[in-house]
N, C-alpha and C positions, 0 to 999 in steps of 0.2 A: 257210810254213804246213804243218803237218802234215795228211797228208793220210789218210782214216777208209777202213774197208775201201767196195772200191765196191758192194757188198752191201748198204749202208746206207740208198742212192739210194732202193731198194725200200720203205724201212720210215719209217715216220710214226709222231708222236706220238702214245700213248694216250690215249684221251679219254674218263675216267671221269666222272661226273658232278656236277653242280658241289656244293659245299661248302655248309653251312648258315651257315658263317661269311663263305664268299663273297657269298653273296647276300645277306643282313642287310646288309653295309655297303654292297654295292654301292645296295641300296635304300633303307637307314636303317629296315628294317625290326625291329619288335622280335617277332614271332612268324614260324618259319617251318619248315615240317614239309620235312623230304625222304623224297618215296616214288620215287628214280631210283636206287638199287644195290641192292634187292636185300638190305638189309640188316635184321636181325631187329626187329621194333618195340618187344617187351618190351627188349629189351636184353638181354646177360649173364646165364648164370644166377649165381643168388647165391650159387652153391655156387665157383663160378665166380670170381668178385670176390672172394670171401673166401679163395680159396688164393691168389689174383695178390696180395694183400695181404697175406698172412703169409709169402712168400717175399720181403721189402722186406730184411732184413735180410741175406741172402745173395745180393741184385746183384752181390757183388763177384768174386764166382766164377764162372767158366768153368760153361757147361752142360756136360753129356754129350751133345754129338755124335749118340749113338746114341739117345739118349732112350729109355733098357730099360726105364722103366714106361711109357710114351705106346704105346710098342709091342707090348709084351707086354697093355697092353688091348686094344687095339685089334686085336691079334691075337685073343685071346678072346671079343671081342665079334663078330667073324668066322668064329671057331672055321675059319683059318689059321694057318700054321708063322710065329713072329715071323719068320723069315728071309724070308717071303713081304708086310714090309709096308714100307715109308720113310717118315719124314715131311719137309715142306719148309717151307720161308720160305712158307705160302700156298702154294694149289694151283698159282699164277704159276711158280713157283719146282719146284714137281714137271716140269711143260710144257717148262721149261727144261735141267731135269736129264735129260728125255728126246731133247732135241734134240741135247744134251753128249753123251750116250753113242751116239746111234745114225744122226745123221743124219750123212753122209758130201757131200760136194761131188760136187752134180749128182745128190743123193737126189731124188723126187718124192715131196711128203705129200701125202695128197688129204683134203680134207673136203666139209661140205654148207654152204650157205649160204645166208640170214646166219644167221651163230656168232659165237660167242670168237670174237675178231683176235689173240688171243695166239697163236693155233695157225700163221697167218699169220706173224706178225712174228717166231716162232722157227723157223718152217722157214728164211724169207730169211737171220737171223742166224746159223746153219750154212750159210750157201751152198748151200742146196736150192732147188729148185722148187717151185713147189705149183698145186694143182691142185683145180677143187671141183664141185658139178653143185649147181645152182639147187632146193632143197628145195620152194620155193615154186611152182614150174614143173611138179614132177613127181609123180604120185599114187603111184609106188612109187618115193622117192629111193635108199633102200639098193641097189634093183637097178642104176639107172641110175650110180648109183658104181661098183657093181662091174662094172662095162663098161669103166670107166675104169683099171682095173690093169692094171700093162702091167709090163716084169720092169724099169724103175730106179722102180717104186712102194717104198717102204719104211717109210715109218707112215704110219694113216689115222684121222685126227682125227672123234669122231663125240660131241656133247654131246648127253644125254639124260638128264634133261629136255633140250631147247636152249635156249639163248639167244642170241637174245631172245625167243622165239614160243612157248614153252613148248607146244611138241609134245612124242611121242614116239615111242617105237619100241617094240612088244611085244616080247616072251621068241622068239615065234617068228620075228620078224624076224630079231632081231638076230644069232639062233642060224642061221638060214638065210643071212645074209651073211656069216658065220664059216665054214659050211663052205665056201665059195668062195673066201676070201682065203686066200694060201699061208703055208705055217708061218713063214716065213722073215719076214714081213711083221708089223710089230707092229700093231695096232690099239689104239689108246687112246679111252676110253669115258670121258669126262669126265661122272660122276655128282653135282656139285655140288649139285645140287637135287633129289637121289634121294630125300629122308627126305620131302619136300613130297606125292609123290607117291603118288595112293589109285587110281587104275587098278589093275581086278583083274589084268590081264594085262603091266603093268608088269616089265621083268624082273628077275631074280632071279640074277647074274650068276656072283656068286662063288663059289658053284656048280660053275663051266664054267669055272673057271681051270684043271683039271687035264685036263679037255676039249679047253680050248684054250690053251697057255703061251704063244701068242703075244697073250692077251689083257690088258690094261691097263686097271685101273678108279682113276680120280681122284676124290677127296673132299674137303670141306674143312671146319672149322670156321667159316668167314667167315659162313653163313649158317644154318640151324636154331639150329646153339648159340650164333649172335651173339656170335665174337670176330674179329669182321673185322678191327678192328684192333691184334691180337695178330699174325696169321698166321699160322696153322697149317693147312699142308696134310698130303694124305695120301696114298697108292696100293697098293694089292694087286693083285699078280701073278704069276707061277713065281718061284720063287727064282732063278732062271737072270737071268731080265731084271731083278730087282729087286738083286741084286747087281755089276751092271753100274751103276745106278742110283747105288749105295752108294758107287761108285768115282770118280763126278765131285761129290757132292757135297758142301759144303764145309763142312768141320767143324765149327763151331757156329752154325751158320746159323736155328736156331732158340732163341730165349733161355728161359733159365732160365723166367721167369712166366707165357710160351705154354705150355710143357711142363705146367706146374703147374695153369693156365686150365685149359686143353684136358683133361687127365686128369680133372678134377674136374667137366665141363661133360656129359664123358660119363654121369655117375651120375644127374646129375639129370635122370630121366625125366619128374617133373611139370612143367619147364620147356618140356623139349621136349613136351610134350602138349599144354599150355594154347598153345604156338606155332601147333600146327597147328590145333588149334580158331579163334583168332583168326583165322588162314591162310581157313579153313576159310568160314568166316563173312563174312569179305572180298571173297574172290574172289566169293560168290553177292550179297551185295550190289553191290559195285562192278559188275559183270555186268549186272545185271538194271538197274540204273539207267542204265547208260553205252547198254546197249543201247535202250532206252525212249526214249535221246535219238537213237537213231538212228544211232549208234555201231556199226562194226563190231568186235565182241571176240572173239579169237581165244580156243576153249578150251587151258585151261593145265593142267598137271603140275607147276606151278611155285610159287612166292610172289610171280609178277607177272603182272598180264596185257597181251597184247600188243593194242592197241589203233588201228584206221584213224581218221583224223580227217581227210582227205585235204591238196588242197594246201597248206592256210594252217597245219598241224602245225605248224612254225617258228615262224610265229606267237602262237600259241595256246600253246606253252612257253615263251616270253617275257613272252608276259601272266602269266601261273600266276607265274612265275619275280619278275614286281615285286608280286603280291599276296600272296608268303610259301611259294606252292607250286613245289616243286621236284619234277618228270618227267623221265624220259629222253626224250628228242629221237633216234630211229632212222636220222639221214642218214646217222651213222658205220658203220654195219651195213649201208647200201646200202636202206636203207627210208624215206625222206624225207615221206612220206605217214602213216607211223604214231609214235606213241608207247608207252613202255613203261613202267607202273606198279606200283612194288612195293606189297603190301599191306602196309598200315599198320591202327593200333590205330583201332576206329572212330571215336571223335572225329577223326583225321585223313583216312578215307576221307570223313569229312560234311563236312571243311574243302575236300577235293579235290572232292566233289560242288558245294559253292558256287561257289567258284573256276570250276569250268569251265562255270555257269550263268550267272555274271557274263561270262565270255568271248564265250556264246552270245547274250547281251542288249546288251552293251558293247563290246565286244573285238575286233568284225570291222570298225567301222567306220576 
């Protein structure tokens, strides 16, 4: 038998959440919403759809690797040097391309937790260490991280929004944990769910790239513009670290009708509006009703909210799960007591409001 690096030992299965095709059959069900990734409820923009469908005729050709229009917008719309941006297979695939170039055997990453588990399972897959300090434990976590630098630290994973608890970090946090960490140190700032966010003190990062070049901001397409499954990810940062970036990743890793998606998803501003309006609308309803049930709801920055249900949470996303509704279940995150719902188009947040009234009337016995 061939035997797998022992680095592996360390790392488990991802575990996204479940399928609308999975659960239909598993139930026989013919209606079933899922509010558990996170993903856009209008869908696609249509500006969107309509270039991934006019490049049908040229699948047969190779993308460009570099993707010089994806980039040179995306530089623009940053008003950054294109040489300061990369894109990836999904922001997955950014995370990974940072662990290629810079995590070395016996690196220490450190983040907050719970987060991404990707930021996890790529430290372990370069043979790093990692390391993390309990967000939820602590009233100032940036500080108590940075306690934790010690000189084999070498990148330090920090999602804001986060997920799953859609907290954040202000401008002056995150600026004040920056002047602490050493140049030498990369910090990556995974902003997936940055455009969700109306906090007036939300930061403003990119800014502070030339402030701080050892700073890394992650984005993606998967969520606001709804091409999750295209994947398109993204990053800005000095050119220095972003060319380093450019050198592990692999040539056409992004296809041709992402490239085309993703350019054309950036135009359409009434999409993205009418997103956050829905967003917007959402989270005060789902809120204020989850709450009233007595529900603890954590405030969000995000497109989901992170919600206490306590011990029988297991439960209670198995019931949801055979009556059509699909939730995150938070045991993989180290929260076993909570769930996490993304907001969906209202007919779906009043399907998830029935659902979990049926649960609270039927459900526990």
């Amino acid at each position: 038998m061939i035997e797998a690096r022992p680095e592996l030992d360390k790392l488990s299965d991802y575990v996204p959440g479940k399928s609308i095709e999975e659960i239909r059959t598993r139930y026989g069900l013919s209606k079933v919403v899922k509010l558990a990734s996170n993903e856009n409820p209008l869908g696609a923009s249509p500006k969107a759809m309509e270039a991934y469908m006019k490049i049908a005729s040229s699948v047969h050709l190779y993308p460009r690797g570099d993707a010089p229009h994806l980039v040179e917008a995306l530089a623009s719309k940053y008003r950054v040097k294109h040489n300061q941006v990369i894109i990836g297979n999904g922001s997955d695939e950014v995370i990974d391309m940072v662990g290629k170039a810079f995590i070395r055997p016996g690196d220490t990453c450190l983040s907050l937790e719970p987060t991404f588990s990707v930021y996890r399972s790529v430290t372990y897959s370069y043979s790093g260490h990692f390391a993390s300090v309990n967000a939820l434990d602590q009233k100032e976590p940036l500080k108590e991280l940075a306690k934790i630098i010690d000189d084999k630290t070498r990148i330090i994973f920090i999602c804001n929004p986060n997920n799953p608890t859609g907290a954040y970090f202000s401008e002056d946090e995150i600026v004040q944990f920056m002047v602490q960490v050493p140049r030498h140190i990369l910090v990556f700032v995974d902003e997936a769910y940055s455009e969700f966010a109306t906090a007036a003190d939300y930061p403003s990062l990119i800014k502070m790239i030339d402030l701080f070049p050892n700073l890394l901001l992650n984005r993606t397409f998967s969520k606001i513009y709804g091409l999750a499954g295209l994947r398109v990810g993204y990053a800005i940062s000095s050119a220095e670290v972003i060319s380093n970036l450019w050198k592990v990743k692999p040539p056409f890793d992004v296809n041709l009708a992402a490239q085309e998606a993703a350019l054309a998803a950036l135009q359409d501003t009434s999409h993205i509006k009418k997103t956050l309006e829905v967003t917007a609308q959402g989270i005060e309803y789902l809120t204020k009703a989850l709450s009233t049930m007595g529900y603890r709801v954590l405030p969000t920055q995000a497109n989901f909210i992170c919600v206490h249900i306590g011990a029988d949470a297991k439960k209670m996303v198995s019931f949801l799960e055979e009556k059509g509704m699909i939730i995150r279940a938070l045991s993989s995150f180290g929260m076993p007591e909570w769930v996490r719902i993304t907001i969906g188009k209202h007919e779906e947040n009043q399907f998830l409001l029935e659902c979990v009234n049926l649960w609270r009337n039927n459900g526990r016995d």
